[in-house]
N, C-alpha and C positions, 0 to 999 in steps of 0.2 A: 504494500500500500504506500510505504515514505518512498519507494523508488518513483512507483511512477506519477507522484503527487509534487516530488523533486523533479521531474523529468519536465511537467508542464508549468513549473514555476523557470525556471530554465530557459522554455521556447518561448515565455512572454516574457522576456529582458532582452532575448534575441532579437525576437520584433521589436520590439521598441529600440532598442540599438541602430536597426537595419532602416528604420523608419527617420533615424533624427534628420536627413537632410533634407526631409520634406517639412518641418517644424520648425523655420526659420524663423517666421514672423506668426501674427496672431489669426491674418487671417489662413495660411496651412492649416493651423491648429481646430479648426473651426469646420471650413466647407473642403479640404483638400483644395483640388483644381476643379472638382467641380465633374468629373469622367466619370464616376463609380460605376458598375456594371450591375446587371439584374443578381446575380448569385452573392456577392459582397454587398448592395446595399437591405437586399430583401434578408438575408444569415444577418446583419447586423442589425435592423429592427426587429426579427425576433428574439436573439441574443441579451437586447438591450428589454425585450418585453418580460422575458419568462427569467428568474431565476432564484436564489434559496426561496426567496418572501412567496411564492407561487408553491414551489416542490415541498416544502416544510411548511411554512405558514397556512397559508389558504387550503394547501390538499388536505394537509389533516384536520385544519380547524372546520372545513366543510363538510370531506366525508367523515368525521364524529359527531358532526348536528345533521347531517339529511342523508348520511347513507349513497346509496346510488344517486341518488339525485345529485349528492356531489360533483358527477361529471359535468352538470348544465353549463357552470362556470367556464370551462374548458372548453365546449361547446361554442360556447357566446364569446371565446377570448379568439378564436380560428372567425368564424363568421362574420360578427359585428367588429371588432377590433385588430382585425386583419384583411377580411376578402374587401369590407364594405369601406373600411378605412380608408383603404388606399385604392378603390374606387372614386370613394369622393373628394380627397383630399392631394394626391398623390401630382396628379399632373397640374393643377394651378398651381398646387404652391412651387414644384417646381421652377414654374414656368416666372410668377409672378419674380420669387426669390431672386432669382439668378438675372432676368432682365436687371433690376432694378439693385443688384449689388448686396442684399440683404441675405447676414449672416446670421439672424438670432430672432425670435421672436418679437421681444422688445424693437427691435427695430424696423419688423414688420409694422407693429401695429403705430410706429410714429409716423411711416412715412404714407401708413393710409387714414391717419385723421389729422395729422399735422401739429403733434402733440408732444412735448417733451415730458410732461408731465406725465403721460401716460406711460411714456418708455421708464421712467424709473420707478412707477410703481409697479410695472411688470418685473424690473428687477430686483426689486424688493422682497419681493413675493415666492419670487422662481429661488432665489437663492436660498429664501430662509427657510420655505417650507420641501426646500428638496433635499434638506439636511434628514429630515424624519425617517422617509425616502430610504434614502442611505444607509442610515443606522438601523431600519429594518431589513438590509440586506446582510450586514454584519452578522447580525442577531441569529437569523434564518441558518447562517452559514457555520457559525460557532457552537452551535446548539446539536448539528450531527458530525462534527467532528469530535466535539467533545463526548457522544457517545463512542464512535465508533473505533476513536485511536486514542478517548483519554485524556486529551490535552487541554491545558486549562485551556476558557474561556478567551479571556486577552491575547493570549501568544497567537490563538486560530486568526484575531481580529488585523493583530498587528502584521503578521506573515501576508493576509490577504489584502489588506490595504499596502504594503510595498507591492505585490503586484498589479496591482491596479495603478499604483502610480508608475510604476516603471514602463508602461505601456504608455499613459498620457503624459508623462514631463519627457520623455524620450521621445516620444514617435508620435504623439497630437492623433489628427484624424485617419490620416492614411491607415498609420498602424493598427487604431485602433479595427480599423475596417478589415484588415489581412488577421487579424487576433480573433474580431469576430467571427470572420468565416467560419476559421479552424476550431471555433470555439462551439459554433453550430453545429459542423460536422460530429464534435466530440456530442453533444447534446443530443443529437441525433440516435446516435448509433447507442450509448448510453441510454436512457429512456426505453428503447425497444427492448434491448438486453435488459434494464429492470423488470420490465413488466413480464418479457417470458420467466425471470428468476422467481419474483414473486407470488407469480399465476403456481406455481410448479412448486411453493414450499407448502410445507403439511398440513401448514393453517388455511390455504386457501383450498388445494387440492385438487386444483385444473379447473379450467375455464367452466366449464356447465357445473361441476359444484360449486366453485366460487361464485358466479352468478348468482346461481339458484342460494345459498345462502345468504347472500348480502342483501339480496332480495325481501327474504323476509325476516333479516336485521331491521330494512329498512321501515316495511311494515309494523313491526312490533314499537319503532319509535313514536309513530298515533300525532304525526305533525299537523301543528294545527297554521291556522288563519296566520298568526304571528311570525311562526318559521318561515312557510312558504316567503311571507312579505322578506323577508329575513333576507332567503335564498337568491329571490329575483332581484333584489337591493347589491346585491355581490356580484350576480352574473351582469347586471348593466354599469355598475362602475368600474370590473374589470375590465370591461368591454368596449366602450364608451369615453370610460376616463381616458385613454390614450388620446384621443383627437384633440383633448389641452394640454397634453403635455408637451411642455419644450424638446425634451430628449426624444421625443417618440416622433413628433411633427420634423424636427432636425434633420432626421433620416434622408429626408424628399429633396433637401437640398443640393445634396450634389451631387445627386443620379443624372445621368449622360444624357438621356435622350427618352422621350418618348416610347419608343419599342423595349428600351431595359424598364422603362413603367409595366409595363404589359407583361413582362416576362415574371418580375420581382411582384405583381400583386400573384401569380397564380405559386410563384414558390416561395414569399411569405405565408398563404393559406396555409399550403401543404405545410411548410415546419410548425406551425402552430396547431393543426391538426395530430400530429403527431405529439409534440412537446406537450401541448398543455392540455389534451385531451388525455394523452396515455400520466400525466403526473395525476392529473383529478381522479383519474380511474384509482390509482394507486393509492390515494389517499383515501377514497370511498370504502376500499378493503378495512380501512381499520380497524373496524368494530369484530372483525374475523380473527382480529392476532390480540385486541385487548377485551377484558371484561367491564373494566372500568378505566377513566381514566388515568394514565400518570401522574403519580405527585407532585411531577414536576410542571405538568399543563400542556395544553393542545401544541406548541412548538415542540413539543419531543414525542410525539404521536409519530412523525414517518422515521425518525432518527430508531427510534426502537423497533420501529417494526420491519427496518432494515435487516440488524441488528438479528432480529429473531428469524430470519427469511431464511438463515440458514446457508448463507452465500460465499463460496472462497472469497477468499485474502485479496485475490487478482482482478476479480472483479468486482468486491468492494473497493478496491482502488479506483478501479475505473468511475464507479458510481459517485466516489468522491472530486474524483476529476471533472465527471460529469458538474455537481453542483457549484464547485469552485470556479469551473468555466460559464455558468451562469450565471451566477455573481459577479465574478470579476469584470465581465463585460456588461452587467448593468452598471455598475460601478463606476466603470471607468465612463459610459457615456453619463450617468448623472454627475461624472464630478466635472467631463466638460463642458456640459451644460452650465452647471453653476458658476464653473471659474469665468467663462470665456463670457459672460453673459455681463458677470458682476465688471471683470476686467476692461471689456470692450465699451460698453453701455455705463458705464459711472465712471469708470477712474479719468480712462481716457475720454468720455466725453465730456462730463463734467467739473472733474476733480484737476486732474495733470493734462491738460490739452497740448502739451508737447512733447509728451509722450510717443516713441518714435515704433513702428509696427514691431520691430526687434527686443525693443524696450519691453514692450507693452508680452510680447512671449514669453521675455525672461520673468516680469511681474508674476504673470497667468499662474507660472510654475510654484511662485509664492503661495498664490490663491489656492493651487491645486492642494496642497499641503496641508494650509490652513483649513480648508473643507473636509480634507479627512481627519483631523485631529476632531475638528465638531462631530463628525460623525461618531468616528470610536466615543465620544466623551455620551453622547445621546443613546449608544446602542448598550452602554451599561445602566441604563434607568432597566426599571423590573417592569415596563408596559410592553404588552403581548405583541408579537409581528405584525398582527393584523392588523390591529388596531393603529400601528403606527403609519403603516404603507396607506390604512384608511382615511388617514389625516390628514396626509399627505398627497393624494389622489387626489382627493372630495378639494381640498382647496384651491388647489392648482386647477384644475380641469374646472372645479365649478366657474374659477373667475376667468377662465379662457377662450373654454369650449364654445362660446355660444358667439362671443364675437370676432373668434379667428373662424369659425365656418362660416357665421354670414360677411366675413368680410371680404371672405372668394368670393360670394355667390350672390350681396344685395348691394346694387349701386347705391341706394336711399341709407342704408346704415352710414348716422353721424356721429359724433367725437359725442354729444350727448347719450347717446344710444348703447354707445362702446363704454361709458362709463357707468352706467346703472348697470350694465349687464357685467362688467369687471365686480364692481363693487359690492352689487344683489349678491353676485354667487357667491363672493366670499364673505360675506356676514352669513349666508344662511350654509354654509358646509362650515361658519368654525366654530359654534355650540360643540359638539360631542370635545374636541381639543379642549375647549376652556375649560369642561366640567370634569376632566380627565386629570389638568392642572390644579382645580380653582375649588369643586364641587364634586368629589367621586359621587357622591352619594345621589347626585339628582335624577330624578325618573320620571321616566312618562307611563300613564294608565297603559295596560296592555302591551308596549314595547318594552318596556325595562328600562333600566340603567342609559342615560343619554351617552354616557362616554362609553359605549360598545356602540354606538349607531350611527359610525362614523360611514358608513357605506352608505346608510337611511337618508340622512341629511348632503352625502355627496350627489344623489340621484334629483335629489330635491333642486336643488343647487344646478345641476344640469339642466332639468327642463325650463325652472324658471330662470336662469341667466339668459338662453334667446329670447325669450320671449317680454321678458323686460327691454331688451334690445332693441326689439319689433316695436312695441308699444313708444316707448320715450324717443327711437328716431322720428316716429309719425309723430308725435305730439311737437317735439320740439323742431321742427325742420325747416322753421324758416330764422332761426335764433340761433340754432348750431352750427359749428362745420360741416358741413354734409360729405365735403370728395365724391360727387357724383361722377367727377368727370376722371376721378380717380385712374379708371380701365383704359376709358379714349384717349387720355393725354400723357400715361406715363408706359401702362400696359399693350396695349391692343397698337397703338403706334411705335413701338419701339420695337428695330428687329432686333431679331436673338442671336447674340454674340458671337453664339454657334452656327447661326444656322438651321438648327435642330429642327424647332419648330415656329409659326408666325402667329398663332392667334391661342387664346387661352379658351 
């Protein structure tokens, strides 16, 4: 297990090594050149999608509350947050980004209301609450190492945060993109190999018993009204929350052309099909390997029941490569998000304006640092994975989601519009945070506990931030900025640099 878990800490210092001459300045580090191909941009949005916080967090903590039904998340994370994602999303923002020289969201959304204001409350936002993010991927990652090889807590945190830095302060985007691949492929082939181990140890006892038992595991649990809400609140902000996130919309930015679109929406599905279909599956077993919960709580539900699978040394290694290569390439694209974001979008716009492109890389590298020491410092609080990625999700995406898609797709969305729908969505996804901090104890009739209903109040948060959007652009739209002419005078008239394509 240490050889081959040395072996992949190894090839990502390589890459990041082989990668630094492409990591000159801030923007390498950010959109590469801008080429990436269907097979490296599609492996690295789902790399970036699925990892410990999915395999560990969410598989166990679902399937221990709804059994089979656990897979639906998995389902909806392939479908809605993959096929449909980068249907709707994929080729404008392309198209939009790369015309018009835009590296980051925040600078998306200034250069379509005309707003400075609004780019650093995006960076406000993206940076601080992508820390939670983060430290639930530590959390996820540390929690089956420390079953399965023993080791304390911090050392799992410390070892995987050098590799994730050694990939972004070395090698920025490229690398991370040639890290992703290989990190997919490991994902890949790992996952299929758990589940035939799994299907095949004594507790499940092959496919038609397994089935047929968890089946009527899942019946004996008698889910009512509450759950079900519970389950569908998880399957639409795993699924869903992607289209606001900075790290996940990023993706679109430096794909090549139109046809690697085409190509990367059908071999994104397929790895999310596989990935987070066969991890939910796995985690739905659990109620097959446990009686009761562990003492130690729903984060150590897949860690043990690896553990008890019964599985050689060799490919427990592999399985641990598997999740380490998950994380680490979420990892590494949340910390570029947050450095390059904070870096590009505040220091250098507003703090040090003289700040030179090379400058502003070496800073980044400061930044990159400083995000993972907040992270480790956040991943040692005693609040569950779920809960943390839920917080995390639900705020970011609620204040995003609703005015980076209509501001592909609705000329009439103004600077007013984009701000009640920024603004809505994050007051109503950050109750469960506050009451987590502030108030564990607060409850609602019939849901429970507010600070576990960080998924509840994300979903909340999604529908109504476009729609706040909708409303206050009409209401206000002869008072506000509008950029109606947004598409005709900067978009739809500007050829593409490439060539690629002419119209969005």
């Amino acid at each position: 297990m240490y050889i081959v878990i040395a072996a992949y800490l190894v090839l990502m210092v390589v890459l990041g090594w082989l990668g630094r001459r492409s990591n000159s300045n801030i923007s390498e580090m950010t959109v590469g050149r801008r080429n990436a191909g269907a097979w490296m941009s599609a492996f690295s949005y789902g790399t970036a999608y699925f990892s410990a916080v999915m395999f560990i967090g969410y598989a166990g903590a679902t399937g221990w509350s709804y059994g089979l039904w656990g897979v639906l998340p998995g389902i909806g994370n392939a479908v809605f947050g993959s096929w449909l994602a980068w249907r709707v999303l994929a080729r404008r923002t392309r198209t939009v980004t790369r015309r018009l020289g835009i590296r980051s969201m925040p600078q998306f959304f200034e250069q379509r209301f005309g707003s400075k204001a609004i780019k650093q409350f995006c960076v406000a936002v993206i940076f601080l609450f992508l820390i939670p993010y983060s430290a639930s991927v530590y959390k996820g990652l540390t929690s089956v190492c420390t079953v399965l090889l023993g080791v304390d807590e911090r050392i799992c945190m410390i070892v995987i945060a050098l590799a994730a830095a050694a990939v972004i302060i070395l090698g920025g985007y490229m690398a991370a993109l040639r890290a992703d691949f290989l990190q997919g492929i490991v994902m890949l082939g790992g996952v299929l190999a758990l589940i035939f181990c799994v299907v095949r140890s004594r507790q499940v006892g092959g496919w038609q018993a397994g089935i047929q038992a968890i089946a009527q595991k899942t019946q004996d649990l008698h889910l009512g009204a509450a759950q079900h809400i519970a389950l569908w609140a998880t399957v639409l902000m795993t699924s869903f929350g992607t289209w606001g996130l900075p790290q996940m919309v990023h993706k679109y930015y430096g794909i090549k052309d139109d046809a690697q679109i085409r190509r990367g929406t059908v071999i994104s599905t397929v790895f999310a099909c596989v990935v987070a279909v066969g991890g939910y599956f796995i985690g739905s077993l659990s109620r097959l390997f446990f009686a009761e919960l562990p003492a130690e709580g729903q984060d150590y539900l897949v860690p043990n029941l690896l553990k008890m699978a019964g599985m050689p040394d060799v490919l427990l290694g592999v399985v641990l490569v598997l999740l380490i290569s998950a994380s680490v390439s979420t990892l590494a694209s949340i910390t570029l998000t947050a450095s390059t974001t904070l870096t590009m979008d505040l220091v250098q716009d507003r703090i040090w304006k003289k700040l030179s492109a090379k400058g502003a890389a070496v800073f980044n590298r400061v930044v990159v640092l400083a995000f993972i020491v907040l992270s480790y410092w956040i991943a040692n609080s005693d609040t569950p994975i779920l809960d943390m990625m839920s917080y995390s999700w639900g705020i970011i995406s609620g204040s995003f989601m609703g005015p980076y898609l209509l501001s592909l797709y609705d000329k009439k969305l103004n600077r007013a519009g984009a701000w009640a729908g920024m603004i809505g969505g994050f007051v109503i996804a950050l109750p469960p945070l506050v009451c987590r901090l502030f108030f564990p104890d607060a409850a609602l009739p019939f849901f429970g506990k507010v600070a576990g209903m960080g998924a509840h109040f994300a979903c909340l948060a999604m529908v109504l931030s476009p729609l706040l959007c909708l409303l206050v652009s009409r209401l206000c739209k002869r008072s506000a900025v509008g950029n109606e002419t947004f598409y005709q005078q900067t978009v739809l008239s500007m050829p593409d640099p490439t060539g690629a394509d002419q119209s969005v």
